[in-house]
C-alpha positions as CSV (number, residue, x, y, z in Angstrom):
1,X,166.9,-198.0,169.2
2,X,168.1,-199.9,172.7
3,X,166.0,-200.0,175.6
4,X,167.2,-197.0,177.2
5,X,165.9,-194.8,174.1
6,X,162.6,-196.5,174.5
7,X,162.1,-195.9,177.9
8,X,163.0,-192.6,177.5
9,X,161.0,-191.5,174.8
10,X,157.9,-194.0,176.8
11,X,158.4,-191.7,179.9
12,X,158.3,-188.2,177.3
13,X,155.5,-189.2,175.3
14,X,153.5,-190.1,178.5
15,X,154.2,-186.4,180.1
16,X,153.9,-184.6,177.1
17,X,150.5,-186.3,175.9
18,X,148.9,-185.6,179.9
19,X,150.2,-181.9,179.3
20,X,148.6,-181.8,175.7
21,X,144.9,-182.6,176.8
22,X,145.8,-180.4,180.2
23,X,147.0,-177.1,178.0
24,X,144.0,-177.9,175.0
25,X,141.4,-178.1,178.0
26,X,142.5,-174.9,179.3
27,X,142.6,-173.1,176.3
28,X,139.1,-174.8,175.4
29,X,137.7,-173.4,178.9
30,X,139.3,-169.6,178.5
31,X,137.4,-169.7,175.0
32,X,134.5,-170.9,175.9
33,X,134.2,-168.0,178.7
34,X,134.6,-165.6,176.0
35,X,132.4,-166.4,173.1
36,X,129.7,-167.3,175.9
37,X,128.6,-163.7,175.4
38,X,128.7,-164.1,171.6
39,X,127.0,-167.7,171.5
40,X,124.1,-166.3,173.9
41,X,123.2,-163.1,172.3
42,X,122.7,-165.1,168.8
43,X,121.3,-167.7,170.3
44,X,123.6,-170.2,169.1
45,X,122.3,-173.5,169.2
46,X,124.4,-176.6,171.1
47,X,125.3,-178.0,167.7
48,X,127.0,-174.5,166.7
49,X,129.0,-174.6,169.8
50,X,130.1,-177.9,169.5
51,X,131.2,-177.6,165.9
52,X,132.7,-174.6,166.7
53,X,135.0,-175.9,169.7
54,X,136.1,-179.3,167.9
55,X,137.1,-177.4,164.7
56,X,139.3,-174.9,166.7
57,X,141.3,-177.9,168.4
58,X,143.7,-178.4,165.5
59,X,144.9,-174.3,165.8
60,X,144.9,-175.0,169.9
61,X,147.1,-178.1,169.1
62,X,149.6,-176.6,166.6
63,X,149.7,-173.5,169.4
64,X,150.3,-175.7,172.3
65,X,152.5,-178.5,171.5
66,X,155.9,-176.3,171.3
67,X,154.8,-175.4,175.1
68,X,153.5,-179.3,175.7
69,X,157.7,-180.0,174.3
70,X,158.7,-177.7,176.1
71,X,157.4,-178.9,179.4
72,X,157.6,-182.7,178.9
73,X,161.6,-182.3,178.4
74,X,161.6,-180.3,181.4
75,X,159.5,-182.6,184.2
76,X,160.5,-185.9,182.1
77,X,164.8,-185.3,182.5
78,X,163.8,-183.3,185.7
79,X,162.1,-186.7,187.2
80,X,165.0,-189.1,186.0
81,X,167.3,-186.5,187.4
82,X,165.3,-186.4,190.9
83,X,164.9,-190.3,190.6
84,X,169.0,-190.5,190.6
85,X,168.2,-192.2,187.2
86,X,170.5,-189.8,184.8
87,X,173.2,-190.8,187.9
88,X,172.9,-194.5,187.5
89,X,173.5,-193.6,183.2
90,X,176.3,-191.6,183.7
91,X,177.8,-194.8,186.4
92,X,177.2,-196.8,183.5
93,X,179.0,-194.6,180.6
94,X,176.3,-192.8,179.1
95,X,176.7,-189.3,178.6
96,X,173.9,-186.8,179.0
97,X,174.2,-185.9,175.7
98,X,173.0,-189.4,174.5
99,X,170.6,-189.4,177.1
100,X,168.9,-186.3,175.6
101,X,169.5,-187.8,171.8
102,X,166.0,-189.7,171.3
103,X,164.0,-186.4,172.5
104,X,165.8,-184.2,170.4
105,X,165.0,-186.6,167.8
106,X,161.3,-186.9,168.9
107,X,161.1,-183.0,169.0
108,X,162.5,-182.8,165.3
109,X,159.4,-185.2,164.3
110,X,156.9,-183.3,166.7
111,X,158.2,-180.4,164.6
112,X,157.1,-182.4,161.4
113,X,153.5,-182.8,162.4
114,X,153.1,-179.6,163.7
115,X,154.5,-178.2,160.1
116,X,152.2,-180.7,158.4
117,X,148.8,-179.9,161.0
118,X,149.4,-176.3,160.1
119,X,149.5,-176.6,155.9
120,X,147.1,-179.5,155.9
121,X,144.4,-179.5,158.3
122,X,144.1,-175.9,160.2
123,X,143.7,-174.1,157.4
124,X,140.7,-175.6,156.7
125,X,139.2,-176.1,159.9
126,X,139.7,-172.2,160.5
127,X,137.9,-171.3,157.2
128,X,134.6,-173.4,159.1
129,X,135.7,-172.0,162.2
130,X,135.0,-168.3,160.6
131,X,132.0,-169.9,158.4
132,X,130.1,-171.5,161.5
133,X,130.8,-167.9,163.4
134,X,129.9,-165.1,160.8
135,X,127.3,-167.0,158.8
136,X,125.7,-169.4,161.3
137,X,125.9,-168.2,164.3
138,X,126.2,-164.4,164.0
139,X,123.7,-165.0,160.6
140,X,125.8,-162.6,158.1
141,X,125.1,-164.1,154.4
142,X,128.1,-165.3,152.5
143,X,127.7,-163.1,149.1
144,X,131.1,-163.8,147.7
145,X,133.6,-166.1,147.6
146,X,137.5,-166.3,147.4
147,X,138.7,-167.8,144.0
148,X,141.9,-167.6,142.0
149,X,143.6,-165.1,145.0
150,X,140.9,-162.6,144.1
151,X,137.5,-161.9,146.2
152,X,134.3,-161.9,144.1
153,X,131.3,-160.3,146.3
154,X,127.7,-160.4,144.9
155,X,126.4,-156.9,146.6
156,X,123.1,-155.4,146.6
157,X,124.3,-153.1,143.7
158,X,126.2,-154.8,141.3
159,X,129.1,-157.5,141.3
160,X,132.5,-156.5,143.4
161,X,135.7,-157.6,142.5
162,X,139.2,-156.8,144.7
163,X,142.3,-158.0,144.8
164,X,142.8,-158.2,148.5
165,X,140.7,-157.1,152.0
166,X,143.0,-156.0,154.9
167,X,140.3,-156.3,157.5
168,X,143.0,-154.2,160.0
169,X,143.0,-151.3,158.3
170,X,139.6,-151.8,156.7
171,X,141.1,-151.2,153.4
172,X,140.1,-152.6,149.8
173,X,142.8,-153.0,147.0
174,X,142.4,-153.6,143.1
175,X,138.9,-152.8,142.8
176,X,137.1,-153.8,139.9
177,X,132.7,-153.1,140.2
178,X,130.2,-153.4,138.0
179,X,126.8,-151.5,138.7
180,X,123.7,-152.9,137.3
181,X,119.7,-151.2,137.2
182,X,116.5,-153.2,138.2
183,X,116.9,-155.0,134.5
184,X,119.7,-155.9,135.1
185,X,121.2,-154.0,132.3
186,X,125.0,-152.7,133.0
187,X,125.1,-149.0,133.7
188,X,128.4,-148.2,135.4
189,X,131.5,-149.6,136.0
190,X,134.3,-148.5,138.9
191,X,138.2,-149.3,138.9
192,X,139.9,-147.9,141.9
193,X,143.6,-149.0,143.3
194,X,142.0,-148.7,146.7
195,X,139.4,-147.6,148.7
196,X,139.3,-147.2,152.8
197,X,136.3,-147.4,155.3
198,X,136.2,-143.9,156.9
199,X,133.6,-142.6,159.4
200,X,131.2,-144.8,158.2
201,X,132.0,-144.7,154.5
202,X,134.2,-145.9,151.4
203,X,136.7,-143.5,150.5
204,X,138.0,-144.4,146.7
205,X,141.1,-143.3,145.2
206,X,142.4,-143.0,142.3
207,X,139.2,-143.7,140.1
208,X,138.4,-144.7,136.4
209,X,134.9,-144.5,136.2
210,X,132.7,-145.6,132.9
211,X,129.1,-145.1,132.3
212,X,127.7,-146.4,130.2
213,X,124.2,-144.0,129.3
214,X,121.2,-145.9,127.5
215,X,121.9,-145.2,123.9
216,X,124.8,-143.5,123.8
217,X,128.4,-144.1,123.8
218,X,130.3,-145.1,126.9
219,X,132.0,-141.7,128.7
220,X,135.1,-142.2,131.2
221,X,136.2,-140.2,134.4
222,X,139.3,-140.5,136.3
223,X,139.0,-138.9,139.4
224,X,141.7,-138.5,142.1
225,X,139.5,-139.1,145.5
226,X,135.6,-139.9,145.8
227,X,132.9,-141.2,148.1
228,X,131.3,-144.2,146.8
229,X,127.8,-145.2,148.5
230,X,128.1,-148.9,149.0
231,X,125.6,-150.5,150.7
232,X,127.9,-153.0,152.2
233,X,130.7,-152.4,155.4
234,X,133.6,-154.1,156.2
235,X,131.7,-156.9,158.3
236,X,130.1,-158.2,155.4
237,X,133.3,-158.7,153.6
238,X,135.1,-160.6,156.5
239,X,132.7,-163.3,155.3
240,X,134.6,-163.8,152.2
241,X,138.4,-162.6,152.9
242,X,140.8,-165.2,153.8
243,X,143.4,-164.3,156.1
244,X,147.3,-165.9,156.1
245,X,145.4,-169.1,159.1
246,X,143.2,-169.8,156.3
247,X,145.9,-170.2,153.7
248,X,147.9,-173.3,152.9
249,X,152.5,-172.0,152.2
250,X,151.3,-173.0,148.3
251,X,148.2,-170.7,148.3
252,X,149.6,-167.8,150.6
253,X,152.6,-167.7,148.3
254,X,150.4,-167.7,144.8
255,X,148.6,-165.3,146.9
256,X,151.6,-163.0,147.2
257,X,153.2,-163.3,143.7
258,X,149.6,-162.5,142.2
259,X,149.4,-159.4,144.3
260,X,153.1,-158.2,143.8
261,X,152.6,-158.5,140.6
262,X,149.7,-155.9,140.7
263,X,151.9,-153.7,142.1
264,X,150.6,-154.1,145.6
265,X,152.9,-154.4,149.0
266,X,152.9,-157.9,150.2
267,X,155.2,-157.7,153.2
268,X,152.5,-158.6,156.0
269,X,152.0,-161.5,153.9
270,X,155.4,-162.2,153.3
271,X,156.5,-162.0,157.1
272,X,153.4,-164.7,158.1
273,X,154.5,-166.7,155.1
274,X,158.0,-166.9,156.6
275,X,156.7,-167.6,159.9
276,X,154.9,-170.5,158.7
277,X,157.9,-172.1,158.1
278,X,159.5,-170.9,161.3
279,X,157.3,-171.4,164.2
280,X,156.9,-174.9,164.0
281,X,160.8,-175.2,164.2
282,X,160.3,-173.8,168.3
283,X,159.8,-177.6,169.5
284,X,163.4,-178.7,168.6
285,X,164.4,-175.2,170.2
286,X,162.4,-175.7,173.7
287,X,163.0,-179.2,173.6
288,X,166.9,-178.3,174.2
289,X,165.8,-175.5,176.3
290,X,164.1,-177.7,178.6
291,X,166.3,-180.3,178.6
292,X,169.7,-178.1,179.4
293,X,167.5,-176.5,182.2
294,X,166.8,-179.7,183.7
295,X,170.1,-181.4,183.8
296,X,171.5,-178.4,185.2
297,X,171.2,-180.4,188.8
298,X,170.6,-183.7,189.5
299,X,168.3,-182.3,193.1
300,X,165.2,-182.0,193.5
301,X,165.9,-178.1,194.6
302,X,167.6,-177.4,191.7
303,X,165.1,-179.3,189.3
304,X,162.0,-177.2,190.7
305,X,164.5,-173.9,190.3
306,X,165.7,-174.6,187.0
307,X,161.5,-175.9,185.4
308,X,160.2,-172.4,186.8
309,X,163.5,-170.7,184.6
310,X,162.9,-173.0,181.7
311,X,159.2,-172.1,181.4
312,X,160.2,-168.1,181.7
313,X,162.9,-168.5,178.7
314,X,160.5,-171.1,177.0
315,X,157.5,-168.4,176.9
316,X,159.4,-165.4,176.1
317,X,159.7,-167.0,172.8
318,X,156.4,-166.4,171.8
319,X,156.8,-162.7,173.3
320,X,159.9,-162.2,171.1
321,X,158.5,-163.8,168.1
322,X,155.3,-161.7,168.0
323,X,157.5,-158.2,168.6
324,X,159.7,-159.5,165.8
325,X,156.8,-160.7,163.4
326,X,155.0,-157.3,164.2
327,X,157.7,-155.0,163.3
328,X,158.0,-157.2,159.8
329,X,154.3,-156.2,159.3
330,X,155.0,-152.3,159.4
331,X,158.2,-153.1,157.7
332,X,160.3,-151.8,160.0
333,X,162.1,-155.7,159.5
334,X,162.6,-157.5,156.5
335,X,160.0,-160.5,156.8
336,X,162.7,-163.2,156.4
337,X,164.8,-161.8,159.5
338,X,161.1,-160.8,161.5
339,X,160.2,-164.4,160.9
340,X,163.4,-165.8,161.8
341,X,164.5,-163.6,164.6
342,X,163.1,-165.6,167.5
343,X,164.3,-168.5,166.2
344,X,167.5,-167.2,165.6
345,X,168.4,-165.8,169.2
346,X,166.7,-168.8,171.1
347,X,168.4,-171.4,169.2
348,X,171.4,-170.0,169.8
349,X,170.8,-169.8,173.5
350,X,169.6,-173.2,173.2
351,X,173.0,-174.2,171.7
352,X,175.1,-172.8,174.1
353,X,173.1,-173.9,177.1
354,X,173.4,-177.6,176.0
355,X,177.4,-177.2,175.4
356,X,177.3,-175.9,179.0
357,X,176.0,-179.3,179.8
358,X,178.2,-180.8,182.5
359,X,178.4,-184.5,180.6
């Protein structure tokens, strides 16, 4: 590395950690204006808040360092451009394409700590996240727990057992409950394949259900469709599910196989799992973005022109990606290409922006 690269990369790392604490701060501040509602009506204590704010700032950070990468390659090239800098390179041989070589190479290992901060480190810190809201704050008792891909819920009738929570649809899958009397004593037992919160109630379907009568032998009932009085409602159960933040790539995909397995459609999870791979690929994507916008002109007029259509293309990203990733979650997409598909027609836009790089 010469001293060219190091100044370079000085003058990126600079912007890009001002724009960081800027974007965190902002988010931070829009948050806070929220949950101030939630936090005052359950009289959260200061503690509560706190907790709650610094655990969120790993998700806030793996959100807004593509758009910090994004930014920082634009105003850093932009300034050397305004500053007749990239000129005096050039005079001296160097072509823009080495010029833009030691942020490209930042941005791949920006992309490398934004993978790693998103399998390591938010995962957990959204599980207390969810913990320190539901349980502490909004005071709803954690019955159940999350082990082995399956949920086990301690209800007020008996012990629950599913296979998987969708808390969009409010819809419970692989159902396994056991119904116990005051001693304690085993008296029925429900399987189901699924069962849906309707209009205040649990909807089962396709039923097996054993009873087991004091004294006598067991009797079985298979019943197509039934309404099964559970005390509990979805709320209580978002206490226990995990959703695809919560989940390491390892324990989404043992997730996934254990679920497909059952026979049960895994393409939502599929499509996030994909995009947990892809997403954090964006900063190597608007980092070539930003820089192709901002060599476009070596003006002032032109750098403030081509920043505000950077930021435009840089942002509709995330519009494209969410459309794509949504239509792999009603399966109108396969997840691989939902997942992929932003990353897909910005790269190549990327690409051929940088080749139109007057060198």
């Amino acid at each position: 590395m010469n001293t060219l690269d190091r100044y370079i990369i000085k003058e990126f790392i600079k912007i890009f950690m001002l724009i960081l604490a800027a974007l965190t701060g902002l988010y931070l501040i829009a948050d806070f204006f929220e949950r101030i509602r939630m936090f005052l009506s359950n009289n959260a204590t200061p503690g509560q808040m706190v907790s709650y704010f610094l655990l969120n700032i790993p998700m806030i950070l793996s959100q807004m360092i593509p758009v910090a990468t994004l930014l920082s390659a634009l105003l850093s090239f932009g300034l050397l451009s305004k500053n007749s800098e990239i000129t005096a390179m050039k005079a001296n041989g160097v072509s823009l394409y080495r010029i833009s070589l030691p942020i490209i190479a930042l941005s791949v290992v920006i992309c490398i700590i934004v993978f790693l901060l998103s399998e390591f480190i938010t995962p957990y810190t959204n599980q207390k996240v969810k913990y320190i809201k539901l349980v502490e704050i909004q005071k709803r008792e954690k019955l159940g727990s999350f082990k082995q891909n399956q949920i086990w819920y301690r209800g007020k009738s008996g012990i629950y057992n599913f296979s998987m929570f969708d808390p969009l649809t409010n819809t419970l899958k692989g159902i396994r409950i056991h119904l116990f009397d005051r001693d304690m004593n085993l008296h029925q037992r429900i399987d189901a394949k699924e069962a849906k919160w309707e209009d205040g109630k649990w909807i089962f379907k396709n039923l097996l259900v054993i009873t087991f009568p004091e004294g006598e032998p067991p009797s079985l009932e298979k019943i197509s469709s039934k309404v099964i009085d559970l005390p509990e409602q979805p709320l209580d159960l978002m206490t226990v599910q995990k959703d695809t933040a919560e989940m390491s790539l390892v324990e989404l995909n043992d997730f996934i196989r254990k679920t497909r397995s059952e026979g049960y459609d895994t393409i939502q999870y599929r499509t996030d799992m994909h995009g947990k791979i892809a997403f954090p690929l964006v900063s190597v994507i608007l980092a070539i973005i930003g820089i192709s916008f901002s060599m476009r002109s070596e003006r002032s007029g032109g750098v403030a022109q081509s920043i505000g259509a950077g930021i435009i293309i840089g942002f509709s990203y995330w519009i494209v990606f969410a459309f794509a990733v949504s239509l792999g979650h009603a399966g109108t997409m396969p997840p691989v290409v939902a997942a992929w598909a932003a990353n897909f027609i910005f790269g190549l836009a990327a690409l051929a922006l940088f080749l139109r790089v007057k060198t």
